[in-house]
C-alpha positions in Angstrom: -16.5 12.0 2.2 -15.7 12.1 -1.7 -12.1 11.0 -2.5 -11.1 12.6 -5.6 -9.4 11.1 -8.4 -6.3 13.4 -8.2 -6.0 11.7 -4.5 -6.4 8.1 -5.3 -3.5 8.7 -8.3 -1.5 10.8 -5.5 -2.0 7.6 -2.9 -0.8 5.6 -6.0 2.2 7.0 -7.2 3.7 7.5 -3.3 2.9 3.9 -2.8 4.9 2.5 -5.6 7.8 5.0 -5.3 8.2 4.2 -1.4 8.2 0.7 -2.2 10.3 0.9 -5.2 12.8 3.3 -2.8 12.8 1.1 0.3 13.8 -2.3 -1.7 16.7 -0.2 -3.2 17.8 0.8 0.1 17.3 -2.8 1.4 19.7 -4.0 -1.3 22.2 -1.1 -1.0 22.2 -1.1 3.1 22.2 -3.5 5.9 18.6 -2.5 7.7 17.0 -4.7 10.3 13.9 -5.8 8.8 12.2 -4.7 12.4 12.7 -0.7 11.1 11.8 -1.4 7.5 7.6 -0.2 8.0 9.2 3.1 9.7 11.8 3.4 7.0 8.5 3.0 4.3 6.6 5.4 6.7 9.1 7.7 6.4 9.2 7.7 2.9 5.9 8.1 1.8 5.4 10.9 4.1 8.6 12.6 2.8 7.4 11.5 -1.0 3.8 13.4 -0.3 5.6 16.5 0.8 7.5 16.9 -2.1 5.5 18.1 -4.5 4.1 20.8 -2.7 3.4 24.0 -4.5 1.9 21.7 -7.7 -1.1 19.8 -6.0 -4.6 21.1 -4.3 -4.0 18.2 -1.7 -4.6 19.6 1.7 -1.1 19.2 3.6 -3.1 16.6 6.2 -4.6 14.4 3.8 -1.3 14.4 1.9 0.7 13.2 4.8 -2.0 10.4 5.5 -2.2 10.0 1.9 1.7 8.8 1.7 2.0 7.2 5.2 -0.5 5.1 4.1 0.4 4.5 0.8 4.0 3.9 2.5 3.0 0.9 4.2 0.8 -0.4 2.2 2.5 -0.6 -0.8 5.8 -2.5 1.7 3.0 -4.6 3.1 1.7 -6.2 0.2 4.8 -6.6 -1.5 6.0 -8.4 1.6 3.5 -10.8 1.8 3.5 -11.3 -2.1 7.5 -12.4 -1.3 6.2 -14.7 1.2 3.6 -16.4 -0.9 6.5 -16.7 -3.5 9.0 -18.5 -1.3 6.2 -21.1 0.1 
């Protein structure tokens, strides 16, 4: 399978909005860290829906494309906090 270029920029754009969105919420509202990877989830499956009508994405491989790119992008700036704080 050939990821295309418009994909990999879609998959990096949801990442860093989800994770730019989910540490705003975390600052603005009490969530239990235990929910936060659903919360991100959320996100960049909502964030890949948006732009609908302007992208040749299929509407599977965009909802993969931002629930991975969801976590992801949460889990790596996790454990970059982590590293930080040792």
């Amino acid at each position: 399978m050939e990821v295309s270029p418009e994909f990999l920029m879609y998959m990096s754009f949801i990442g860093t909005a989800s994770t730019a969105l989910m540490q705003l919420l975390k600052q603005a509202l009490p969530l239990s860290k235990k929910y936060i990877p659903l919360l991100t989830l959320g996100l960049g499956v909502g964030l890949a829906l948006v732009p609908f009508p302007f992208t040749s994405v299929a509407l599977a491989e965009r909802v993969w494309a931002g629930a991975l790119a969801g976590l992801g992008g949460t889990g790596i700036f996790e454990n970059v906090q982590q590293s930080r704080k040792k």
